[in-house]
PAMILUM-613656 format. One line per 4 residues: their letters; for each residue x, y, z of N, C-alpha, C, O. Coordinates in Angstrom, 1 decimal. Example, Ala and Ser with C-alpha at 12.3 -4.5 7.8 and 13.67 -1.06 7.14 Angstrom:
<rs>
as = 13.2:-5.7:7.8:12.3:-4.5:7.8:13.2:-3.3:7.8:14.2:-3.3:8.5 ~ 12.8:-2.2:7.1:13.7:-1.1:7.1:12.9:0.0:7.9:13.4:1.1:8.0;
</rs>
This chain:
<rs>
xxxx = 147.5:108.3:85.2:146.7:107.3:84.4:146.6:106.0:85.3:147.4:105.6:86.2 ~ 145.6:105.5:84.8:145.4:104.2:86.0:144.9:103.1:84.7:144.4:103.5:83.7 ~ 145.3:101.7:85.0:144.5:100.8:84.0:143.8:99.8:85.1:144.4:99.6:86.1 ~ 142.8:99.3:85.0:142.0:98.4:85.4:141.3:97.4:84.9:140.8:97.9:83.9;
xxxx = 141.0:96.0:85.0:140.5:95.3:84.8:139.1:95.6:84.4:138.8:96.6:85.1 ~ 138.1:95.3:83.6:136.8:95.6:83.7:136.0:94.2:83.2:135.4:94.1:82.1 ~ 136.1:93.2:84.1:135.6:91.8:83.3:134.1:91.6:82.3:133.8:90.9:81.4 ~ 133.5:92.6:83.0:131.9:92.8:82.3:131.6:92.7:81.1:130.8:92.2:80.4;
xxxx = 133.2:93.6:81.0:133.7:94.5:79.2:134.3:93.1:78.6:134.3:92.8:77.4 ~ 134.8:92.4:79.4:136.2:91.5:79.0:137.7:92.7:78.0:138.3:92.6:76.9 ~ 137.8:93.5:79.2:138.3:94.5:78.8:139.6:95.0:80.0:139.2:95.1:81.1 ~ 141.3:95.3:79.7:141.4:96.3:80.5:141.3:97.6:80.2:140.8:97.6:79.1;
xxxx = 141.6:98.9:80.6:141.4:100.1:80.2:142.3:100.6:80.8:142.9:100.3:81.8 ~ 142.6:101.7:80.1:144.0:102.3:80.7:142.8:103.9:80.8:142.4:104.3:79.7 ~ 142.6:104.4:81.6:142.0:106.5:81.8:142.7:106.8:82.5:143.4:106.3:83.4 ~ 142.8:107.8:82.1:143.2:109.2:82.8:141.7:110.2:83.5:140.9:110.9:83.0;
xxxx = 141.9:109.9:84.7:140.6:110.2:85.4:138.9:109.3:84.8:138.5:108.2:85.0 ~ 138.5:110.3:84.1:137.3:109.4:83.2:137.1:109.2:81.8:136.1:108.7:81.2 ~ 138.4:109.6:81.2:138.8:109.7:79.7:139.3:108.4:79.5:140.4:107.9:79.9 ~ 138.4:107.8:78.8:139.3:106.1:78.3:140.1:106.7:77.2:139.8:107.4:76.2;
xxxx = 141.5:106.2:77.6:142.5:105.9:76.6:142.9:104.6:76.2:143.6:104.5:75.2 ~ 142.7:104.0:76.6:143.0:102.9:75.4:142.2:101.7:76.6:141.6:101.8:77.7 ~ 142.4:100.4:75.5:141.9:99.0:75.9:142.3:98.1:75.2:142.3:98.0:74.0 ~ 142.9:96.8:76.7:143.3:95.4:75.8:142.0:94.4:75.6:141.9:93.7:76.6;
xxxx = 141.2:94.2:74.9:140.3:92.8:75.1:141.1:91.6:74.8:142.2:91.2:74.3 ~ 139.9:91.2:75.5:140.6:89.5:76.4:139.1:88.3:75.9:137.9:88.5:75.9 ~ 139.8:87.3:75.5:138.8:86.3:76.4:139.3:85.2:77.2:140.5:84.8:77.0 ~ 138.3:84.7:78.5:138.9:84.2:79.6:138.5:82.8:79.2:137.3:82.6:78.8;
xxxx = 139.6:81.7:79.3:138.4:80.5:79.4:139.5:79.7:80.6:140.6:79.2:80.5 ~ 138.7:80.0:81.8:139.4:79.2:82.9:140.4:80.2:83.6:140.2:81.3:84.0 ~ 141.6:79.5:83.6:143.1:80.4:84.2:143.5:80.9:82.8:144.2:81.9:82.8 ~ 143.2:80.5:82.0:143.7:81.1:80.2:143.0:82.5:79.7:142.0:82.7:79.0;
xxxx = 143.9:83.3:80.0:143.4:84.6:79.1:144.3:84.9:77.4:145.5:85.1:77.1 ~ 142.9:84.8:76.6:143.8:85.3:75.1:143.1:86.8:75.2:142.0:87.1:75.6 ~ 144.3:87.6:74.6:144.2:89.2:74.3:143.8:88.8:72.9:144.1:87.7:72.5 ~ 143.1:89.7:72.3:142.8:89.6:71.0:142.5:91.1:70.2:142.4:91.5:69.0;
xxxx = 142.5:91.5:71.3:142.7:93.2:70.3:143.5:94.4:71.3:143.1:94.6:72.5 ~ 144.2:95.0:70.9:144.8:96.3:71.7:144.8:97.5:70.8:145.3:97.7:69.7 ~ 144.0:98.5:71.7:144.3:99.9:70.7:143.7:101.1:72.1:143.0:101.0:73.1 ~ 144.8:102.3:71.3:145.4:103.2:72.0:144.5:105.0:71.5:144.8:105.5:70.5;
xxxx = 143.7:105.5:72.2:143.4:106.7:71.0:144.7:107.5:70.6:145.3:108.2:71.4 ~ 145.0:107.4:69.4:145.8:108.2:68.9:145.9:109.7:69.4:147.0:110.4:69.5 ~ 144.3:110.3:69.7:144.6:111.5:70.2:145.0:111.9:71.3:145.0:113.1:71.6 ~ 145.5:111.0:72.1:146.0:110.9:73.4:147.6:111.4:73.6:148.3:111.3:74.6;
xxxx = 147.6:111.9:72.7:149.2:112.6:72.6:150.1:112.2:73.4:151.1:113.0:73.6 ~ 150.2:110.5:74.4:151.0:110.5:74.9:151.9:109.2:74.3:151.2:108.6:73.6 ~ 153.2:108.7:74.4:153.9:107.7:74.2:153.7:106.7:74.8:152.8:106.8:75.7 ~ 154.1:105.5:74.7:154.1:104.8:75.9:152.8:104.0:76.6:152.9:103.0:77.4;
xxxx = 151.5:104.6:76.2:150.3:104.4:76.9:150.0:103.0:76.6:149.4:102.3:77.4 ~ 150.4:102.6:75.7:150.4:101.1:74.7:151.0:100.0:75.4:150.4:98.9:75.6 ~ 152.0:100.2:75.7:152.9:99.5:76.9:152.7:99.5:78.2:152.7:98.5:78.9 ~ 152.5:100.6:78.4:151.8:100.7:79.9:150.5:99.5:80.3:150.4:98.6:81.1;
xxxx = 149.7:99.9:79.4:148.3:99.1:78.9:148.4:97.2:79.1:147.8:96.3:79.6 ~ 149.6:97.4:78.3:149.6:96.1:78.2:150.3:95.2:79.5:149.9:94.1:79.9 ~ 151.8:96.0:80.2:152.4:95.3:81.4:151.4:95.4:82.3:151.4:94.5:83.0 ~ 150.6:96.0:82.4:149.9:96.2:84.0:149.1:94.9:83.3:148.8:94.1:84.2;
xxxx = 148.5:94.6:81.5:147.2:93.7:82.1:147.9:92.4:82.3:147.6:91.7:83.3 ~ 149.2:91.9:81.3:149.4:90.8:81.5:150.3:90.9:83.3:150.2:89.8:83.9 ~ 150.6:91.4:83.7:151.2:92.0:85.1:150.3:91.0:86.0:150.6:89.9:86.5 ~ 149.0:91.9:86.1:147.5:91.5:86.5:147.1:89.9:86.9:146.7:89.3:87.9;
xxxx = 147.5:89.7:85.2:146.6:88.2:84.9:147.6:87.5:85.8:147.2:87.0:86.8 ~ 149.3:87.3:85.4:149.6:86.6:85.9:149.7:86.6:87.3:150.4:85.7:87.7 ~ 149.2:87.4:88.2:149.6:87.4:89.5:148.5:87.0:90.2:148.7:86.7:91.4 ~ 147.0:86.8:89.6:146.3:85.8:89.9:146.5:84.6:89.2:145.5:84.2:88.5;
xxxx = 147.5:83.8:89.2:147.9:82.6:88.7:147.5:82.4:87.4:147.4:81.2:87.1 ~ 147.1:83.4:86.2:146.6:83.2:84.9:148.0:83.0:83.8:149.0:83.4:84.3 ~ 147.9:82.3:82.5:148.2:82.7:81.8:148.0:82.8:80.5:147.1:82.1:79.9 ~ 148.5:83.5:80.1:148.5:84.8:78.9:148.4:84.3:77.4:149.6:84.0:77.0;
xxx = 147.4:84.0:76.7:147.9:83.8:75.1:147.9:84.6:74.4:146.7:84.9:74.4 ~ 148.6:85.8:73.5:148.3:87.1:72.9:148.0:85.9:71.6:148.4:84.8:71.3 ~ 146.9:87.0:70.9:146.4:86.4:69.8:147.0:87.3:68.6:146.7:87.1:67.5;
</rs>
């Protein structure tokens, strides 16, 4: 599984190859990112994907000097 940034979306995404499993949205204003929704496909039968999802984006944000408001 890989998660990536997708700013277009104002989205990260967590796939497994080209299967989206889940996504955190964001909005950016400046260095300030607020999350405002996270969800996981349930049918993804795995644990964990939720968490994963989420360390890698705030991970992400802050390592380009951002920070993080969860909404």
């Amino acid at each position: 599984t890989t998660v990536r940034d997708v700013p277009e979306q104002s989205r990260y995404e967590i796939r497994d190859g080209e299967r989206l499993l889940g996504a955190a949205e964001y909005q950016r204003r400046g260095d300030e990112v607020r999350f405002t929704h996270t969800e996981v496909d349930p049918s993804a039968g795995r644990s964990g994907l939720g968490s994963t999802l989420v360390r890698a984006a705030l991970d992400d944000v802050r390592a380009r000097g951002g920070s993080v408001v969860p909404l």
